[in-house]
Backbone as numpy.savetxt, mean C-alpha at the origin, in Angstrom:
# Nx Ny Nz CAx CAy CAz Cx Cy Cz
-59.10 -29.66 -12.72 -59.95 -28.46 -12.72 -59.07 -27.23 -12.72
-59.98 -26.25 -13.14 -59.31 -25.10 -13.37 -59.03 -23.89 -12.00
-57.78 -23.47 -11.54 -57.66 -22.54 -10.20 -58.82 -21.66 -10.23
-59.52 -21.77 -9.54 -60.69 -20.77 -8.57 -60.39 -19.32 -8.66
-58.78 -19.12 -8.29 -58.79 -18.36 -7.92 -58.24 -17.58 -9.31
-57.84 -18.22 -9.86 -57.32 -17.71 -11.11 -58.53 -17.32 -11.95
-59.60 -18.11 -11.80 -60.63 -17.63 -12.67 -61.00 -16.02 -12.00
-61.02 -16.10 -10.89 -61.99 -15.05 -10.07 -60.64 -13.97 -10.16
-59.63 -14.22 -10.33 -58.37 -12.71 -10.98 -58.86 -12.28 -12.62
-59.69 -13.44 -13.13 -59.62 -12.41 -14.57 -58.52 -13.15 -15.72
-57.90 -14.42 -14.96 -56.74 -14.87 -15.74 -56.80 -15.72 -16.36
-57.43 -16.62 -17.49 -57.48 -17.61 -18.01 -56.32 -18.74 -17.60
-56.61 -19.90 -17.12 -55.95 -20.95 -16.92 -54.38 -21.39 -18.33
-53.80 -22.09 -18.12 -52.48 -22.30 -18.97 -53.43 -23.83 -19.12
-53.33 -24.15 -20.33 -53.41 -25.35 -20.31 -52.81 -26.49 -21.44
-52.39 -27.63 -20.89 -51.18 -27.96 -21.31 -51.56 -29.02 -22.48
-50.58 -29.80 -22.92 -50.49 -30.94 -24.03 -51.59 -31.96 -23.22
-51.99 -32.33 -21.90 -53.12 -33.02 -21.73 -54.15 -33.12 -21.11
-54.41 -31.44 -21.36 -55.30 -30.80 -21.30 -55.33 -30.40 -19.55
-54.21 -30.81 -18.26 -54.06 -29.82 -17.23 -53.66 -28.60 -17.23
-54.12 -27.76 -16.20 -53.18 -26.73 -16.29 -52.03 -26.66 -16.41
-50.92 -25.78 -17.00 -49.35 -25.50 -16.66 -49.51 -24.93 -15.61
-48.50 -24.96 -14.87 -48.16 -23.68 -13.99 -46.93 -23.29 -14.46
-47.13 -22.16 -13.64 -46.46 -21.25 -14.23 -44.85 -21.45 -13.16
-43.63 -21.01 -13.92 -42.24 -21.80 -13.45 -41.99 -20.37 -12.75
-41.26 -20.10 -11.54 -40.68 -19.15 -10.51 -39.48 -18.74 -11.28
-38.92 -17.93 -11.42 -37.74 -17.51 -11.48 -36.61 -17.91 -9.95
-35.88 -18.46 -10.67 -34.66 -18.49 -9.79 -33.73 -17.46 -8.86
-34.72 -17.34 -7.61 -34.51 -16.19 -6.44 -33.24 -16.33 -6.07
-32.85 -17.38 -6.01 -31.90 -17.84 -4.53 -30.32 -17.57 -5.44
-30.29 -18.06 -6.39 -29.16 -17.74 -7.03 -28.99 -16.27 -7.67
-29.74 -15.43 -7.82 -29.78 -14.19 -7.91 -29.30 -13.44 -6.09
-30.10 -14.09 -5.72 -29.32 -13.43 -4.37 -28.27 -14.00 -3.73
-27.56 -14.86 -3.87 -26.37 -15.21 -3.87 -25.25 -14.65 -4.36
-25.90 -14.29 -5.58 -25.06 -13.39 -6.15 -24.94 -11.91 -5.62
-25.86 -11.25 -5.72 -25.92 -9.78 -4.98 -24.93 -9.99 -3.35
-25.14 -10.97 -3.27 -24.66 -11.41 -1.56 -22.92 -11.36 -1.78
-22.70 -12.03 -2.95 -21.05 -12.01 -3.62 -20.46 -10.53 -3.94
-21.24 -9.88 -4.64 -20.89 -8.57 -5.22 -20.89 -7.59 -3.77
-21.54 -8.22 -2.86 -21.53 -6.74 -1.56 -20.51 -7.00 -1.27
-20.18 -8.29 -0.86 -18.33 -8.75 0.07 -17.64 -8.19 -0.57
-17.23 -8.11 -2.30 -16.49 -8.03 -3.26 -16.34 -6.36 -2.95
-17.44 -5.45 -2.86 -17.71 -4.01 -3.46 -17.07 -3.94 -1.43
-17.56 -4.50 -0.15 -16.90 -4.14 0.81 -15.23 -4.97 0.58
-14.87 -5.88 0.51 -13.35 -6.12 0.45 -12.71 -4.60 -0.11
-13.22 -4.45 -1.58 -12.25 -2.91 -2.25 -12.39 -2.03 -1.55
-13.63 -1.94 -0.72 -13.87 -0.22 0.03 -12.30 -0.65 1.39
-12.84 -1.80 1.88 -11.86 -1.88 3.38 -10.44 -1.63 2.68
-9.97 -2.43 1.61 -8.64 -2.49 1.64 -8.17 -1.35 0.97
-9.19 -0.32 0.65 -8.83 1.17 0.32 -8.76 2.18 0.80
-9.21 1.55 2.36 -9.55 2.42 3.61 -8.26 3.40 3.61
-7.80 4.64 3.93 -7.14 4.95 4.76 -6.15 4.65 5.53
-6.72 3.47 6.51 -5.79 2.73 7.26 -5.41 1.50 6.56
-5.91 1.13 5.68 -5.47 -0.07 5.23 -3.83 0.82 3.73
-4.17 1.99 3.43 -2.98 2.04 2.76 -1.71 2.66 3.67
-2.00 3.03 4.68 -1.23 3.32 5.87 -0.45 2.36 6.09
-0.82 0.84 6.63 -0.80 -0.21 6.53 0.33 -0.71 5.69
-0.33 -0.76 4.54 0.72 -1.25 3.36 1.92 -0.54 3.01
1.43 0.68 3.63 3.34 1.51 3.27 3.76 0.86 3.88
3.54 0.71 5.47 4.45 -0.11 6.85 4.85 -1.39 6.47
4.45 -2.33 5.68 4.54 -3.85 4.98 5.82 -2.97 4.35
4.97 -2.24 3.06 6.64 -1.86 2.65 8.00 -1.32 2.55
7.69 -0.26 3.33 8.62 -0.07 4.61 9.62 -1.48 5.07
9.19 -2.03 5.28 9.71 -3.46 6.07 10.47 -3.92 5.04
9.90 -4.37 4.31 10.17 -5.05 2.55 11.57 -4.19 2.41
11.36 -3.07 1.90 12.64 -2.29 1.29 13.80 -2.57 2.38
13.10 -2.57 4.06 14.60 -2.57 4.32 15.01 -3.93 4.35
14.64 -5.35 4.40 14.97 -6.37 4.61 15.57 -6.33 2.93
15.09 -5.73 2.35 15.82 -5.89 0.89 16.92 -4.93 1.17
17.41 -4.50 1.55 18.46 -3.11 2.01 18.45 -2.60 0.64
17.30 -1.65 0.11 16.61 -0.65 -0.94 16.35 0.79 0.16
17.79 1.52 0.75 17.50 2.34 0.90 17.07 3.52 0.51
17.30 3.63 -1.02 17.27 4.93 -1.43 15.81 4.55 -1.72
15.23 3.67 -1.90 13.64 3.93 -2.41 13.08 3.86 -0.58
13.66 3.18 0.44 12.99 3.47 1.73 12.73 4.97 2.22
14.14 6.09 1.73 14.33 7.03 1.84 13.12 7.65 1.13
12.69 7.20 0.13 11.63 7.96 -1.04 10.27 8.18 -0.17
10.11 7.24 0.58 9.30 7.02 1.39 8.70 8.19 2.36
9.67 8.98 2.86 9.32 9.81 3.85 8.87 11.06 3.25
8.57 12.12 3.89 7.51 13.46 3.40 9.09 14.21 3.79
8.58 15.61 3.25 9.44 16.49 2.31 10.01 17.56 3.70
9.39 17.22 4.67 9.65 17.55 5.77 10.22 16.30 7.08
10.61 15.37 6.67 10.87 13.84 7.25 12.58 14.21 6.27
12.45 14.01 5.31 13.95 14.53 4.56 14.88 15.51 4.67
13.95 16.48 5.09 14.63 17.75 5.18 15.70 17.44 6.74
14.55 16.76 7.57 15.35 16.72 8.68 16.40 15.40 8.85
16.41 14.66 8.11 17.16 13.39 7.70 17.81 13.55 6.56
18.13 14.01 6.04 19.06 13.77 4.56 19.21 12.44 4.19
19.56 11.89 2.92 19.65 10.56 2.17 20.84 10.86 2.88
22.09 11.13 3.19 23.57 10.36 3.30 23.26 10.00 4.76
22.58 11.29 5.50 22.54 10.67 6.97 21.63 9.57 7.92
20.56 9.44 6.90 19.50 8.11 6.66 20.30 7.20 6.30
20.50 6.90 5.38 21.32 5.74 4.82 22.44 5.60 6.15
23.06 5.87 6.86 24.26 5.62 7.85 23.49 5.27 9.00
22.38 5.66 8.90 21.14 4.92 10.07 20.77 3.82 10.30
20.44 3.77 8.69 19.96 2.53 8.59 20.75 1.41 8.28
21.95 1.82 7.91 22.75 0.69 8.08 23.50 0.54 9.21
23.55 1.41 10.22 24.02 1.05 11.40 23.18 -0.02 12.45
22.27 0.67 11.79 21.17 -0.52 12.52 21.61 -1.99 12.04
21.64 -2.17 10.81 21.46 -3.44 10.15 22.95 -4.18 10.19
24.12 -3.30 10.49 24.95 -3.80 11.26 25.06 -4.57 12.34
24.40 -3.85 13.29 24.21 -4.67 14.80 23.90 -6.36 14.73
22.95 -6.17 13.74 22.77 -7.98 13.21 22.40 -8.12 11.85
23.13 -8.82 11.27 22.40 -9.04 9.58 21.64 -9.26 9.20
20.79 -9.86 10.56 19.24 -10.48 10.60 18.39 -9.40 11.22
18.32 -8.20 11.52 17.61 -7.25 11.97 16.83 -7.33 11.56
16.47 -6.92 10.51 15.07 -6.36 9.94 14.29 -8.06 9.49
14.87 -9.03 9.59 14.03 -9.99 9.70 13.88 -10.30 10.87
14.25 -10.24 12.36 13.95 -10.67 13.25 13.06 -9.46 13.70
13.24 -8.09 13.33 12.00 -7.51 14.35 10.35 -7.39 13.82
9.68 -6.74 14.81 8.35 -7.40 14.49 7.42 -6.38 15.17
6.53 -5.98 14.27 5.33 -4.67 14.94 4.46 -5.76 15.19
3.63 -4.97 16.73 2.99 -5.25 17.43 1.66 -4.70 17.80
0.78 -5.36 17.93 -0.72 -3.96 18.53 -0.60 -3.05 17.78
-0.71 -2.96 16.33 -0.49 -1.99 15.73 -2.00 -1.29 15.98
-2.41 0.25 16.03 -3.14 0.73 15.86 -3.47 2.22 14.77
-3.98 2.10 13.91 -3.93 3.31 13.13 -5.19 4.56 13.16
-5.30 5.76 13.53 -6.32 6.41 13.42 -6.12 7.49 12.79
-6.70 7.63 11.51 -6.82 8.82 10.58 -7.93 10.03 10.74
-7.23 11.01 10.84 -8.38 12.48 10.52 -7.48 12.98 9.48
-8.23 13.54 8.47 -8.37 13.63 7.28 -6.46 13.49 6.67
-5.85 14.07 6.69 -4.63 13.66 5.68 -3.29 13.28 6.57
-3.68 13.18 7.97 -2.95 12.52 8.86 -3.49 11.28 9.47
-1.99 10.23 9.91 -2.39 9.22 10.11 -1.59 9.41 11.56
-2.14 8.78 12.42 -1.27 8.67 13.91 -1.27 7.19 14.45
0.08 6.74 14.06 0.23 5.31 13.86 0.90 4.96 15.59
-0.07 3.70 16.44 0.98 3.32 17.96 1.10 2.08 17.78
2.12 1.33 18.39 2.68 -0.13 17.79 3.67 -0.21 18.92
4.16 -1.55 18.69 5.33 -2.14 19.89 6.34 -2.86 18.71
7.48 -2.71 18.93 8.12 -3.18 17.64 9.07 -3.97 18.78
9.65 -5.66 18.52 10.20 -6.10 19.79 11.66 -6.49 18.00
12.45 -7.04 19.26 13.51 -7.43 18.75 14.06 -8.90 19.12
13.70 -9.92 18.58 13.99 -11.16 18.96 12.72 -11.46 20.43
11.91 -10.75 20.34 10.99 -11.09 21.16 11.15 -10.39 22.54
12.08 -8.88 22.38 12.66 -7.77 23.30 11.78 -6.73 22.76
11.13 -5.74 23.45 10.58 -4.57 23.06 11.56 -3.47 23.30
11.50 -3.00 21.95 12.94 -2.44 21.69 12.43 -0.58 20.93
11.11 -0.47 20.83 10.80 0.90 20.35 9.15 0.61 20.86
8.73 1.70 21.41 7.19 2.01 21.39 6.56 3.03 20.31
5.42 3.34 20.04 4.78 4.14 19.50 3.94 4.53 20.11
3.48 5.39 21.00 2.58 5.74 22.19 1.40 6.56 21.73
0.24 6.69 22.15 -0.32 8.02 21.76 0.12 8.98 22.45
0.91 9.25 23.23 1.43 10.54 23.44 2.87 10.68 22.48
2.79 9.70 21.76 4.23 10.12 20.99 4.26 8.84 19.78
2.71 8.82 18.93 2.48 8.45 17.73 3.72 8.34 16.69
3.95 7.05 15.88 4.50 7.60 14.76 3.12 8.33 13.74
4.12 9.21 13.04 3.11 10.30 12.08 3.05 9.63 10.42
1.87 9.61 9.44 2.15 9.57 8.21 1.29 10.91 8.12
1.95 11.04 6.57 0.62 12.40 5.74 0.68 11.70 4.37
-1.11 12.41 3.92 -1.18 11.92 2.57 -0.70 13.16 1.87
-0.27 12.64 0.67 0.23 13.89 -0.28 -1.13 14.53 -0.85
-0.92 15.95 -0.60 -2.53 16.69 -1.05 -2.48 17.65 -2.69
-0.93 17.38 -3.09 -0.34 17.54 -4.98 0.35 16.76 -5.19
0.80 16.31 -6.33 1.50 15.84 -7.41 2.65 16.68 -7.44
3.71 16.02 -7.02 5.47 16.63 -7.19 6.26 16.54 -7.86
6.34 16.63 -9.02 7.24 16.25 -10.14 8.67 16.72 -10.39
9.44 16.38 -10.45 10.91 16.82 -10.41 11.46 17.05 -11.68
13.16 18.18 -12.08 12.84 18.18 -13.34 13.31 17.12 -13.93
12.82 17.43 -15.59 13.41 16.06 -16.32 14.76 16.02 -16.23
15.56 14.89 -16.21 16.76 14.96 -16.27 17.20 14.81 -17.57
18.91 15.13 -17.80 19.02 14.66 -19.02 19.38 13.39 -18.93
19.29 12.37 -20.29 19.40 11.16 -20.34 20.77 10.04 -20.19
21.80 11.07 -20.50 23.21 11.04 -19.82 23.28 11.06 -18.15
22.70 12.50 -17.92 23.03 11.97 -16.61 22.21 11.30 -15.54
20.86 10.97 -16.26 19.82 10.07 -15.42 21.39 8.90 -15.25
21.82 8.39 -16.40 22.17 7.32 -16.46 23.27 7.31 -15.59
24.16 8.19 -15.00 25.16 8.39 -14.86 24.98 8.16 -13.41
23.58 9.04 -12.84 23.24 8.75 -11.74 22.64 7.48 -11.20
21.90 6.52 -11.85 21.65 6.01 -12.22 22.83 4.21 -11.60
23.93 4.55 -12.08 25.08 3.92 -12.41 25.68 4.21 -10.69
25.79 5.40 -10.56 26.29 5.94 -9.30 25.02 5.18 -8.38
23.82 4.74 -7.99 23.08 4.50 -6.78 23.23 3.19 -6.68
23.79 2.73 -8.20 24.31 1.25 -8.10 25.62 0.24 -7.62
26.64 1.75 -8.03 27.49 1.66 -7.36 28.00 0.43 -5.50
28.95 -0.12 -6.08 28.47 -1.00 -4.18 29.37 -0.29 -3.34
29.10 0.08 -1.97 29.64 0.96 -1.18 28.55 1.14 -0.36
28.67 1.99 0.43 27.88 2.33 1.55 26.42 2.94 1.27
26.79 3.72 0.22 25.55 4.36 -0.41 25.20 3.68 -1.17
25.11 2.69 -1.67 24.25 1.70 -2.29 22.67 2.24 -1.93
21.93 2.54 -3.04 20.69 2.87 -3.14 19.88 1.06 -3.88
20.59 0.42 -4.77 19.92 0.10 -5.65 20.40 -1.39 -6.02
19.84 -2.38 -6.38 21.02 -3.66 -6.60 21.11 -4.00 -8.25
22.26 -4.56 -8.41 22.64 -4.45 -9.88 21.69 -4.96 -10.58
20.19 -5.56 -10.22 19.19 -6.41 -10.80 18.45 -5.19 -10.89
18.16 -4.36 -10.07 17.21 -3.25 -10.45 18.11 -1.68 -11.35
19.13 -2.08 -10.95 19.86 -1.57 -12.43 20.13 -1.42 -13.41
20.40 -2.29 -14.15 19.89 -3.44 -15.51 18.61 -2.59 -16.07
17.23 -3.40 -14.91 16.15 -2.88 -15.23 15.84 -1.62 -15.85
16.28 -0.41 -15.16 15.70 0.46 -15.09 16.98 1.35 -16.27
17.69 0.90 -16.14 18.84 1.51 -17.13 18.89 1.15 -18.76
17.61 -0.63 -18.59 16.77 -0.34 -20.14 15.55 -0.02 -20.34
14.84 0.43 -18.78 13.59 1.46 -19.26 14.46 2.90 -19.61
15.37 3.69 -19.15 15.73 4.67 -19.98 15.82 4.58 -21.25
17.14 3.64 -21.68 17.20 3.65 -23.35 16.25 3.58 -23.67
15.41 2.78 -23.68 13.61 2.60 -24.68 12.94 3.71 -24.52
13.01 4.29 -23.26 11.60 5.08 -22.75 12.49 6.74 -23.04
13.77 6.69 -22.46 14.30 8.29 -22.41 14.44 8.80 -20.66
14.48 9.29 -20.20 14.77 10.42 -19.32 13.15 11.16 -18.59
12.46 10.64 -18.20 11.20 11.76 -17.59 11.15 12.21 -16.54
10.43 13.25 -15.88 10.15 13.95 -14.98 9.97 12.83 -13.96
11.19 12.55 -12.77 10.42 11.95 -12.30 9.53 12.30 -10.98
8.37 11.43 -10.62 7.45 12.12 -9.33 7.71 11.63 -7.86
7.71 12.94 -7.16 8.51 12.82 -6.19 7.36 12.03 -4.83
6.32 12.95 -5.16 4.79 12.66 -4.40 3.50 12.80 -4.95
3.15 11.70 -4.61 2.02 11.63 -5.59 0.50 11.84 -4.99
-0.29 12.50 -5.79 -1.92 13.07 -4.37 -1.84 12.24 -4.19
-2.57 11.98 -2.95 -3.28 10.65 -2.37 -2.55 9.70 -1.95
-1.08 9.71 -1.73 -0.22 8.61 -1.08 -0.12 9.12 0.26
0.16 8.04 1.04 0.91 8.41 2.29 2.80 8.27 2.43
3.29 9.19 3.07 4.14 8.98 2.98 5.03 9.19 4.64
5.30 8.73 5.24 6.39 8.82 6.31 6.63 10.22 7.03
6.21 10.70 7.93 6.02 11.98 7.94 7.74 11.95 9.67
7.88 13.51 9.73 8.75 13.16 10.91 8.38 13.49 12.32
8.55 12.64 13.33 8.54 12.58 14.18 9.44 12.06 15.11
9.37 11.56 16.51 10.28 11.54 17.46 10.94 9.66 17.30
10.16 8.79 16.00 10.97 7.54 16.02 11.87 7.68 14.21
12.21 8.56 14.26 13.32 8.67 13.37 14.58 8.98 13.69
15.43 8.27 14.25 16.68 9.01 14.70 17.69 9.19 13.84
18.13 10.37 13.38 18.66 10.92 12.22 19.81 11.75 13.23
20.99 12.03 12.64 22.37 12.60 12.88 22.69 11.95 13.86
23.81 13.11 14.77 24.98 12.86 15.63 23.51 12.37 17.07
């Protein structure tokens, strides 16, 4: 027999190859919302790991990285234009390798701790316990935060010429104390010149964070 209720809507019945009604087939809810359910995690994963604190974060990973790679001159790149001023590259670099003197294994044996990060708008005020072989060997306090800032322009430096990019270039590769660079990222970058040329390069870029100075940088005498 034919739905009651279907008659009394106005809807003529479906009726099939033997002579029952069809009914009528649902659309597939559950896998549609499964999906929407995928795309929110997906659309929150990019928002979190774009947070603020999460690129704060990742400088400090790389931070770490450069120095266990002893890539000072790009660790140096790292800091804000006021973090340099008061550190210079020759007197950074004698820092940081004095440190890495003390043990060859430094920068792989130490280790941040309780890290906490809280951002208002282009400052970051980073507190942490950094131990040394399982010794707490630096604090980061809120009364005496390490500092980042985001860059709020684009810094471009001038172009060099292509001689002496290279020259300089040759010189950070140099092995000695000032070693900026290792002969593998030398190579590299000494045949992106030939191909590419000589460009402006950028010193700070909007929207990065970069190493700002405060009281856990110990720089000079």
């Amino acid at each position: 027999m034919s739905d009651p209720r279907a008659i009394q809507a106005g809807a003529p019945p479906a009726i099939g190859s033997g002579g029952r009604p069809r009914s009528r087939r649902r659309r597939p809810v559950v896998p549609l919302l499964v999906l929407l359910a995928l795309m929110g995690g997906l659309v929150a994963l990019v928002v979190a790991r774009s947070s603020p604190e999460q690129q704060v974060r990742r400088l400090m990973d790389r931070q770490l990285k450069l120095a266990i790679a002893q890539r000072w001159g790009q660790l140096h790149a790292t800091l804000t234009a006021k973090a340099k001023q008061a550190c210079p590259r020759v007197e950074f670099l004698s820092e940081v390798q004095r440190l890495s003197g003390t043990d060859p294994n430094f920068w792989h044996v130490i280790d941040f701790r309780d890290i906490n990060i809280q951002v208002r708008g282009d400052v970051a005020a980073v507190t942490y316990v950094i131990t040394y072989n399982g010794r707490v060997v630096e604090r980061a306090t809120p009364q005496a935060p390490d500092l980042y800032a985001r860059a709020t322009r684009t810094v471009v430096g001038p172009k060099p010429n292509l001689q002496t990019a290279l020259a300089n270039l040759a010189r950070a590769a140099s092995p000695g104390p000032n070693q900026a660079i290792t002969q593998k990222e030398y190579e590299a970058q000494k045949a992106r010149l030939l191909k590419f040329g000589a460009k402006p390069p950028v010193i700070y870029k909007k929207g990065q964070w970069y190493d700002d100075l405060d009281s856990h940088i110990h720089c000079g005498p």
